[in-house]
FIDRENGU-971086 format. One record per atom (N, C-alpha, C): residue number from 1; residue in one letter; atom name; x, y, z. Coordinates in pm, whole numbers, plus 32768, in hexadecimal, padded with zeros to 4 digits. Atoms other than C-alpha are relative to their C-alpha. Layout:
<rs>
(NUM; "a"; "CA"; (X; Y; Z))
...
</rs>
This chain:
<rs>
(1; "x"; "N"; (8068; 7FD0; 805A))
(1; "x"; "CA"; (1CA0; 549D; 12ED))
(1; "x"; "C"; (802C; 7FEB; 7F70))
(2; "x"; "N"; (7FF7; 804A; 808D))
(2; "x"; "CA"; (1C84; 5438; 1181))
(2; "x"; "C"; (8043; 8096; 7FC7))
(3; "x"; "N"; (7FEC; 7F66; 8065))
(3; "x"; "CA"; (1D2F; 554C; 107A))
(3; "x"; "C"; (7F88; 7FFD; 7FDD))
(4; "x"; "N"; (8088; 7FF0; 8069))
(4; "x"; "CA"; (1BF1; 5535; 0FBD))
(4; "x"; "C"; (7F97; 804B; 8048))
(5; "x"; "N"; (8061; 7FD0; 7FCC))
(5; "x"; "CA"; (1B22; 5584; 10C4))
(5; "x"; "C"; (801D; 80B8; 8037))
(6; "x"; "N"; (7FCD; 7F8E; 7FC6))
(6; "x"; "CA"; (1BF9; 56AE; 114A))
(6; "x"; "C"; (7FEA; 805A; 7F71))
(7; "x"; "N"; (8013; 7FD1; 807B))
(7; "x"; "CA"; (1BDF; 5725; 0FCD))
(7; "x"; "C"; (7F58; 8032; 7FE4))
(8; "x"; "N"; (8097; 8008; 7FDD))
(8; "x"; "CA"; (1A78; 5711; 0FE7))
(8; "x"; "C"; (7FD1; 8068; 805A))
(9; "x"; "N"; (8010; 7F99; 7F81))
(9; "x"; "CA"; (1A5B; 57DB; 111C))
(9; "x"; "C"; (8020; 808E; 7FCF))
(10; "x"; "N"; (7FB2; 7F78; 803E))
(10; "x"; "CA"; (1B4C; 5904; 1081))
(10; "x"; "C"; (7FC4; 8029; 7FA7))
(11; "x"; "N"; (805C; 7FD3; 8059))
(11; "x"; "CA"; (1A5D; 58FD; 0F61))
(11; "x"; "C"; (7F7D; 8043; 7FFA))
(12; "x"; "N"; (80AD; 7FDA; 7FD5))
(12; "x"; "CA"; (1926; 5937; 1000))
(12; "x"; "C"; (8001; 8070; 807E))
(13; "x"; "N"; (7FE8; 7F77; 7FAC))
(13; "x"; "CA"; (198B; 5A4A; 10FD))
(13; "x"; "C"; (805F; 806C; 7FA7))
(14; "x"; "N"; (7FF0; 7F84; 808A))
(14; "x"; "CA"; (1A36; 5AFA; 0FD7))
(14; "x"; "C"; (7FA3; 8035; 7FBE))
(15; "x"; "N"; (8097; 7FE1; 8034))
(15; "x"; "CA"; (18CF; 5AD6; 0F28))
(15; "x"; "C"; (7FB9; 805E; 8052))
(16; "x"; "N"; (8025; 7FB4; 7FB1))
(16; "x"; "CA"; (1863; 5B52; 104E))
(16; "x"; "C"; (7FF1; 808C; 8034))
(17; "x"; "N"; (7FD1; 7F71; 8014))
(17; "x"; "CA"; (1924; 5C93; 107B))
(17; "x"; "C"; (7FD6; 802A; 7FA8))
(18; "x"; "N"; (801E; 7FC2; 8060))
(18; "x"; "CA"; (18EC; 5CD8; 0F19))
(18; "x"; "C"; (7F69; 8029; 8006))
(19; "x"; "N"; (80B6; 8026; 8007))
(19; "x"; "CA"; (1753; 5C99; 0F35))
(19; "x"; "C"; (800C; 806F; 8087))
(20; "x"; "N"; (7FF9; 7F96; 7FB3))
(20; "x"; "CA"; (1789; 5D80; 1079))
(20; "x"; "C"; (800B; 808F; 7FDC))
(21; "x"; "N"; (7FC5; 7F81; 803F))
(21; "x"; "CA"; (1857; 5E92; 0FD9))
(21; "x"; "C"; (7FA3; 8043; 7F95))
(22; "x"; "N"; (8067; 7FE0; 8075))
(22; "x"; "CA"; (1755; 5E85; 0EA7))
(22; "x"; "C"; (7F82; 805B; 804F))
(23; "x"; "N"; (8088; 7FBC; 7FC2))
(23; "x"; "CA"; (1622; 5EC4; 0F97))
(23; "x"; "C"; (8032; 8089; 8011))
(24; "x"; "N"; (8011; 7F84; 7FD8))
(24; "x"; "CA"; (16B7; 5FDA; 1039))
(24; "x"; "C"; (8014; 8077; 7F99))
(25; "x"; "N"; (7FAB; 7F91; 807B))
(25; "x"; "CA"; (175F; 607D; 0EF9))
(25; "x"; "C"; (7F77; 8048; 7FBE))
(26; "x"; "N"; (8070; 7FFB; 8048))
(26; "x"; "CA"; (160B; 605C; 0E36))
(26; "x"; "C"; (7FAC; 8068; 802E))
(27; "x"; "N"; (8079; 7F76; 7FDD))
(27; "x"; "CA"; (1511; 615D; 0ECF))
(27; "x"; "C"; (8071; 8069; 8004))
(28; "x"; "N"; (7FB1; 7F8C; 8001))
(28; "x"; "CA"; (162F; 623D; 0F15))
(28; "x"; "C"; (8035; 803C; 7F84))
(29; "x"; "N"; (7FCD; 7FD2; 807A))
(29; "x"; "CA"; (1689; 6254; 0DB5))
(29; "x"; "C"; (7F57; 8071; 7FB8))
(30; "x"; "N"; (808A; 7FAE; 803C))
(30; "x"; "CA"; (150E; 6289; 0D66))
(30; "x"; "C"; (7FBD; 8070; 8041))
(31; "x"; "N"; (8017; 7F9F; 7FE7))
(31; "x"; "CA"; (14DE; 638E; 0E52))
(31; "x"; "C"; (806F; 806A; 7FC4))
(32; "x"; "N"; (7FD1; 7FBB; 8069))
(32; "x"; "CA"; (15FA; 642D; 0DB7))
(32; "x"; "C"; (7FF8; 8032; 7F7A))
(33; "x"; "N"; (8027; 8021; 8099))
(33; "x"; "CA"; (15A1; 640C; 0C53))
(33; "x"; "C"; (7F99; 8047; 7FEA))
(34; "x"; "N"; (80D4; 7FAA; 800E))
(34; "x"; "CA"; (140F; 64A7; 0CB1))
(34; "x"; "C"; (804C; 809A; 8024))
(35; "x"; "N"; (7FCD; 7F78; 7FC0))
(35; "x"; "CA"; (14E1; 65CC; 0D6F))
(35; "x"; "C"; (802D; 802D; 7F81))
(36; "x"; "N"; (7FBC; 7FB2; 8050))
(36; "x"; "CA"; (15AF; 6630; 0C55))
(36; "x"; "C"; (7FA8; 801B; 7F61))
(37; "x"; "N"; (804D; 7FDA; 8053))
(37; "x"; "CA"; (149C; 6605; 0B76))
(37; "x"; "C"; (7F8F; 8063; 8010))
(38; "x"; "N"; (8066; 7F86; 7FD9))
(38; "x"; "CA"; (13A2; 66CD; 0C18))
(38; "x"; "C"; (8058; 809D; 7FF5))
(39; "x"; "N"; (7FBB; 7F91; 7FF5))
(39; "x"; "CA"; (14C1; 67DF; 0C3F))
(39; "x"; "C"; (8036; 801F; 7F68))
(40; "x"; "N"; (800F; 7FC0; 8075))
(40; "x"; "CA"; (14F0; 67D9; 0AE2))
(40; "x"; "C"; (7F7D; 804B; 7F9B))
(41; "x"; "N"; (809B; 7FE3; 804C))
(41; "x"; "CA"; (1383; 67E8; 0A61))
(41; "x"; "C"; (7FEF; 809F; 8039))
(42; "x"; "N"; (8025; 7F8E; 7FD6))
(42; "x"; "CA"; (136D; 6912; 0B65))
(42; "x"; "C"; (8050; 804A; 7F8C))
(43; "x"; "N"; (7F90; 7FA0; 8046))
(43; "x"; "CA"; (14A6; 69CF; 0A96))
(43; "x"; "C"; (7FB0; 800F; 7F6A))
(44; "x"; "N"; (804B; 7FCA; 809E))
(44; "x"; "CA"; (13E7; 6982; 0949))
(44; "x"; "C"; (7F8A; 8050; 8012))
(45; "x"; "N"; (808D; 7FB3; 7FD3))
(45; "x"; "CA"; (128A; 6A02; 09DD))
(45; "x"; "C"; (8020; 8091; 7FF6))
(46; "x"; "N"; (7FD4; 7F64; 7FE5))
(46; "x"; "CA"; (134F; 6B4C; 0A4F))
(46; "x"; "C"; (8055; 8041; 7F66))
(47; "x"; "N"; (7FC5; 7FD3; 8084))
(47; "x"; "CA"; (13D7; 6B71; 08CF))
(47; "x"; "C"; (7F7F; 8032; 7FC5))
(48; "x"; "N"; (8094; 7FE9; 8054))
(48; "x"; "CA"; (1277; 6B33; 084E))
(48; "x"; "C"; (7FB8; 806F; 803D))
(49; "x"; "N"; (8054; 7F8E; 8013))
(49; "x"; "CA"; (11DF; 6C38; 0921))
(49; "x"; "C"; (8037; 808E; 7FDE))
(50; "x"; "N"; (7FC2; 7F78; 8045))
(50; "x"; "CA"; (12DD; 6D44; 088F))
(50; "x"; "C"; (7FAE; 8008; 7F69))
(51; "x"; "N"; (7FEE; 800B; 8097))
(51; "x"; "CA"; (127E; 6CB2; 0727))
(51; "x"; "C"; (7F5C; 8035; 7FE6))
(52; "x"; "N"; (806C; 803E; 8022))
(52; "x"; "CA"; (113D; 6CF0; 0675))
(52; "x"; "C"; (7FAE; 7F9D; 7FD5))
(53; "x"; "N"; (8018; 8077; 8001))
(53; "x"; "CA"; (1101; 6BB8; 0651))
(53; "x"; "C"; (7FB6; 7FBE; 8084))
(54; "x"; "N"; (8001; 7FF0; 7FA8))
(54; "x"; "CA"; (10B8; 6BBF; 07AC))
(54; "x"; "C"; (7F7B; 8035; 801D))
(55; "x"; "N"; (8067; 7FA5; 8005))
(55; "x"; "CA"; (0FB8; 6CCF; 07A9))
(55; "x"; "C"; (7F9B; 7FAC; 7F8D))
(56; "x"; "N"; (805A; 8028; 8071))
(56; "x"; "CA"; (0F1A; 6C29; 0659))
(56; "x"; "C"; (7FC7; 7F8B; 8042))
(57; "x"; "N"; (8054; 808E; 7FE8))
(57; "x"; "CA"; (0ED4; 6AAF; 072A))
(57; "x"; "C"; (7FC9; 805A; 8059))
(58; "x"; "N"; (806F; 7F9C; 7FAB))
(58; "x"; "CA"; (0E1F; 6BC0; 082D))
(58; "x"; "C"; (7F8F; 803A; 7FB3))
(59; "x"; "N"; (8097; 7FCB; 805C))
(59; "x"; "CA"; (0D45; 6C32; 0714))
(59; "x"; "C"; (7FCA; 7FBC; 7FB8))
(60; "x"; "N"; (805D; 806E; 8030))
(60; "x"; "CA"; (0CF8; 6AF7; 0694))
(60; "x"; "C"; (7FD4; 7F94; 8060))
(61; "x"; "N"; (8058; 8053; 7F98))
(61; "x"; "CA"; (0C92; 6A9B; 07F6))
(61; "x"; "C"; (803B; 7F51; 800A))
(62; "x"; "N"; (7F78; 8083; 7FF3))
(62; "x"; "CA"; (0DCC; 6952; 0803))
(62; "x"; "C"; (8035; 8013; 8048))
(63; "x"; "N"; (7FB1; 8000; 7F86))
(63; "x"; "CA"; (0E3E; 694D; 0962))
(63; "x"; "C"; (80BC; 7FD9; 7FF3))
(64; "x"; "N"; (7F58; 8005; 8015))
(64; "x"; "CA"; (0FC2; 697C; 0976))
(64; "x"; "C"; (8017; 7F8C; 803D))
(65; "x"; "N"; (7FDD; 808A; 7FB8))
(65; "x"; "CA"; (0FD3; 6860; 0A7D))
(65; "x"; "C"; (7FFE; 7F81; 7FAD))
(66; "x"; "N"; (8007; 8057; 8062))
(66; "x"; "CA"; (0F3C; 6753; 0978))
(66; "x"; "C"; (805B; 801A; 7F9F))
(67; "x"; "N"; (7FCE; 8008; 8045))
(67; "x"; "CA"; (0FB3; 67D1; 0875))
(67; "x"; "C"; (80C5; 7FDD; 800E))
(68; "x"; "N"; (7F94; 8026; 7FB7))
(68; "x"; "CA"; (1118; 67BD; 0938))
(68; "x"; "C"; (8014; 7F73; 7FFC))
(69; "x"; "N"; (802C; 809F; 7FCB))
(69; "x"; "CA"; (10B1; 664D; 0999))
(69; "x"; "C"; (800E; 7F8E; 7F7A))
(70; "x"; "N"; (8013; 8035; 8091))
(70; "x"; "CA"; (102E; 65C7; 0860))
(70; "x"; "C"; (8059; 7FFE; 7F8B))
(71; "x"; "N"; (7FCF; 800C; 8087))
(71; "x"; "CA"; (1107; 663F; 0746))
(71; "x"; "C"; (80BF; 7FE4; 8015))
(72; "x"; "N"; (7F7B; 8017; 7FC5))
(72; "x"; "CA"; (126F; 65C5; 073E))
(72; "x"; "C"; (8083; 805D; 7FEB))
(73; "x"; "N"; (7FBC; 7FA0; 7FFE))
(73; "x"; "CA"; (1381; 66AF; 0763))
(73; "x"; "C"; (802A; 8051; 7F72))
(74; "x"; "N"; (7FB2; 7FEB; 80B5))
(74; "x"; "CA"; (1432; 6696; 0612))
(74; "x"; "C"; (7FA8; 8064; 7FE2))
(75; "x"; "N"; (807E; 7FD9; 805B))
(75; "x"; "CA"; (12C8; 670C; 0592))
(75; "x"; "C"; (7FE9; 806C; 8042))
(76; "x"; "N"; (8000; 7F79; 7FE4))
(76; "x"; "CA"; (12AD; 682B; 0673))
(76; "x"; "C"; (8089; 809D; 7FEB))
(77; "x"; "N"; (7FB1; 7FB1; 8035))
(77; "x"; "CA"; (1415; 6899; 061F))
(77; "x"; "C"; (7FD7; 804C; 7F76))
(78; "x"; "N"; (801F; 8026; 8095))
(78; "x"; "CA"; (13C1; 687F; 04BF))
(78; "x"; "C"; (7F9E; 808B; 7FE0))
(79; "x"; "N"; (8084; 7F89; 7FF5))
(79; "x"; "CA"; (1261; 6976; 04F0))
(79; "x"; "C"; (806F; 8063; 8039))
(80; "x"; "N"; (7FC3; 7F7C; 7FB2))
(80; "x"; "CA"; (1333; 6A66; 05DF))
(80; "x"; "C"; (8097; 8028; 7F83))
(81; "x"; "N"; (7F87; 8007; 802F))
(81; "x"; "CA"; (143A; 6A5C; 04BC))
(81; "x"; "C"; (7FCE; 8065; 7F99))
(82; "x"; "N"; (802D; 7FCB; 8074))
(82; "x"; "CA"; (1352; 6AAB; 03A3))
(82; "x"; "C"; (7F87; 8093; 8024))
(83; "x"; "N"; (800C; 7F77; 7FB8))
(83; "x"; "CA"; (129C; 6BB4; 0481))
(83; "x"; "C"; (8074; 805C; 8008))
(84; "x"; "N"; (7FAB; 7FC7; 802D))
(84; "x"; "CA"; (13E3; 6C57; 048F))
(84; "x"; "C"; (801D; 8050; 7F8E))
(85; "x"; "N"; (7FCD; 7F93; 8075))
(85; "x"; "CA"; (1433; 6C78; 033E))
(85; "x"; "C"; (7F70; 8013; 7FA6))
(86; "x"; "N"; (8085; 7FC2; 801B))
(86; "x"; "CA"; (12BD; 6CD3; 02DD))
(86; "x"; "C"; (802B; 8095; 7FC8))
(87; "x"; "N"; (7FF9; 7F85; 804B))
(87; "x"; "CA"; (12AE; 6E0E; 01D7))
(87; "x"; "C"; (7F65; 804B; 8015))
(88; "x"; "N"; (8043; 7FDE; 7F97))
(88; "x"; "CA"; (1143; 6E20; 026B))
(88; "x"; "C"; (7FD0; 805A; 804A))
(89; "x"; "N"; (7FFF; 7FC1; 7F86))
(89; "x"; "CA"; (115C; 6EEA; 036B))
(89; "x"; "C"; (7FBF; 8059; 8038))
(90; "x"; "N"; (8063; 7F5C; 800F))
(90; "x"; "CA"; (1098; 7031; 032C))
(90; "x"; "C"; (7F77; 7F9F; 802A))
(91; "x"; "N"; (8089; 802E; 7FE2))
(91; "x"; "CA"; (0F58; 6F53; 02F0))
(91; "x"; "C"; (7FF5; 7FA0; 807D))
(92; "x"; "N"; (8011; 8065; 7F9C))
(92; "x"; "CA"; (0F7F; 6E53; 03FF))
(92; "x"; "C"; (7FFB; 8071; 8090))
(93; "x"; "N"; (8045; 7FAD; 7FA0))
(93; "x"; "CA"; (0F8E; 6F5F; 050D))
(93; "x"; "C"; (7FA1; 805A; 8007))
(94; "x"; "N"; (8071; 7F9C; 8003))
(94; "x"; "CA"; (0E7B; 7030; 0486))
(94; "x"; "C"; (7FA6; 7F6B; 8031))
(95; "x"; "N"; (8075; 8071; 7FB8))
(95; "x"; "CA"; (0D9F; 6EC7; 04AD))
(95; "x"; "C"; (801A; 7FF1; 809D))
(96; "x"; "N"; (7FC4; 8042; 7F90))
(96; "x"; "CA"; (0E4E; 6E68; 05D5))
(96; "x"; "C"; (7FC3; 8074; 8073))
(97; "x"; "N"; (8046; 7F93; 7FA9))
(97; "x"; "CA"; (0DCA; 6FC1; 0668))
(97; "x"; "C"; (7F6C; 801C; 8014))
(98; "x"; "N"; (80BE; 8037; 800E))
(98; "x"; "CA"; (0C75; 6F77; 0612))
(98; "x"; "C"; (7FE4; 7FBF; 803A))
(99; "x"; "N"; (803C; 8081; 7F99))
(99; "x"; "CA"; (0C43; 6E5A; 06E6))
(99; "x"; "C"; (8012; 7F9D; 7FDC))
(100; "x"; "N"; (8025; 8077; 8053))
(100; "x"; "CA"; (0BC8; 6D30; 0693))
(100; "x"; "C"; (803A; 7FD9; 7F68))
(101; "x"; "N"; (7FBB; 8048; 80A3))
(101; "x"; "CA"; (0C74; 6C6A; 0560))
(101; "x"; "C"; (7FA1; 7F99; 7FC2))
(102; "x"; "N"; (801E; 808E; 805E))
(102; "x"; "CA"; (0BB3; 6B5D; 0485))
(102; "x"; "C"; (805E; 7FA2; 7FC5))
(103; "x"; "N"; (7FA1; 8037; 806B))
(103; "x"; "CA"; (0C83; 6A55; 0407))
(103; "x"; "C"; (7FE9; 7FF0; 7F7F))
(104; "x"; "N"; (802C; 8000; 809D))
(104; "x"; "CA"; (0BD0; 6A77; 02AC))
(104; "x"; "C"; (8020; 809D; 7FC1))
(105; "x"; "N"; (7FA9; 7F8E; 802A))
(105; "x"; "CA"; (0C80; 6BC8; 0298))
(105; "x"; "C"; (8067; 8056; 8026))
(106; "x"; "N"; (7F23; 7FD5; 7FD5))
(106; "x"; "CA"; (0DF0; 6BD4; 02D5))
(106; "x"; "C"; (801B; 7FB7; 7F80))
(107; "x"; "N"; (7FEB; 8050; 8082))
(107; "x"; "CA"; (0E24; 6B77; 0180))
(107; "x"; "C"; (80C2; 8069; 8006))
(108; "x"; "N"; (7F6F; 7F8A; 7FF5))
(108; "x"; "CA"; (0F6D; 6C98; 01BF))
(108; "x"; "C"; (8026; 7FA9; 8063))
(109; "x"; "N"; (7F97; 8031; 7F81))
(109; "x"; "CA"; (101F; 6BCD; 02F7))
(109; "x"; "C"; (8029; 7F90; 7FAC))
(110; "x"; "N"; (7F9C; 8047; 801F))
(110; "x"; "CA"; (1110; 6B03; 0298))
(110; "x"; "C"; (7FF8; 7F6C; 803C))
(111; "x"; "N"; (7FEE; 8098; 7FB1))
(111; "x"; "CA"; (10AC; 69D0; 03A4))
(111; "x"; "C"; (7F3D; 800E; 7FB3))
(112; "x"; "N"; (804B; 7FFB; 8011))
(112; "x"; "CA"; (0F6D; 6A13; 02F4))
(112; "x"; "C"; (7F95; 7F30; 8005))
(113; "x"; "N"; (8025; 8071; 801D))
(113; "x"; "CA"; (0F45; 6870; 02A7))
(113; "x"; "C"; (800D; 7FAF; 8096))
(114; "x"; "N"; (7FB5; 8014; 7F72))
(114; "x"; "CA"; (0FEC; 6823; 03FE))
(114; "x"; "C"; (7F63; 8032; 8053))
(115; "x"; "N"; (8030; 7FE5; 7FC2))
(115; "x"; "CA"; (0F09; 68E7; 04BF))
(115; "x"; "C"; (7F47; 7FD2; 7FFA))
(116; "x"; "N"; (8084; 800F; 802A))
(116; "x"; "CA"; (0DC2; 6899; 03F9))
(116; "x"; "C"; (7FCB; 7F67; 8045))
(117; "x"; "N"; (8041; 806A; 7FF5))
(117; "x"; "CA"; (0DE9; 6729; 0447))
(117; "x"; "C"; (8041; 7FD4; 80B7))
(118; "x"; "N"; (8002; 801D; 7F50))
(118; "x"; "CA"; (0E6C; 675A; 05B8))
(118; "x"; "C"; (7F75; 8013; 803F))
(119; "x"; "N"; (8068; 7FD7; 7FBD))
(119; "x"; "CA"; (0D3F; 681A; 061C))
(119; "x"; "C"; (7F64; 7F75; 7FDB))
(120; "x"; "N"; (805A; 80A0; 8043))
(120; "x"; "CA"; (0C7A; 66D9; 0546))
(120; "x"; "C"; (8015; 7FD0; 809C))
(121; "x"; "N"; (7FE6; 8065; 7FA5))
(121; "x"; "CA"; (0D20; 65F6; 0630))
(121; "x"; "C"; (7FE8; 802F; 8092))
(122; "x"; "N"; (803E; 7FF0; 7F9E))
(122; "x"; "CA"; (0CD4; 66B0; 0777))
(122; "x"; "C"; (7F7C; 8008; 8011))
(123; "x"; "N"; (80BA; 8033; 7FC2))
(123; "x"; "CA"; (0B46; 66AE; 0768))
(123; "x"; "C"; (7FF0; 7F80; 7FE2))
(124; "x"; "N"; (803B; 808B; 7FE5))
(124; "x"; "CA"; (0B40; 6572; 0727))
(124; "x"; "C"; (7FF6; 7FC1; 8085))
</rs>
């Protein structure tokens, strides 16, 4: 048998393995990857419904799931950050006990710009 050809052979069942190893690696990584992301989103969800921030997308009628979905983490840290340190507080739970919120008057919340143009972007 030729070297060249035996070289040839070793090349393409190496390709092989690799192109094997790839398939199987590939979904298994991406079911991993959805798992640990879903199990994080849950952990932020269960922060947000301690926060008022939480209670406030419930009174401006912004499903936690979407809003979960849709906005990207950073940006929900960010809201759950500035909910936190909110000075606030008195008036946002007297509204917040009232019911219903308008987004044309939370001019007092702090995600006030945040929230105005999330709830935008969900009726559309």
């Amino acid at each position: 048998m030729n070297p060249m050809n035996l070289v040839a052979i070793v090349s393409v069942l190496l390709l092989g393995l690799l192109l094997v190893i790839f398939t199987v690696l590939l979904p298994v990584a991406i079911v991993f990857n959805t798992r640990a992301g879903m199990k994080y989103r849950q952990g932020i969800a269960e922060q947000l419904q301690r926060l008022r921030l939480g209670k406030m997308l419930t009174a401006l009628c912004i499903d936690r799931d979407s809003y979960l979905s849709r906005e990207r983490v950073v940006d929900i840290r960010e809201q759950m950050q500035r909910c936190n340190s909110c000075d606030n507080t008195v008036e946002c739970d007297t509204r917040l006990a009232e019911g219903a919120v308008d987004t044309d008057t939370i001019g007092y919340c702090n995600n006030e710009a945040s929230l105005q143009k999330i709830a935008t972007q969900l009726k559309e």
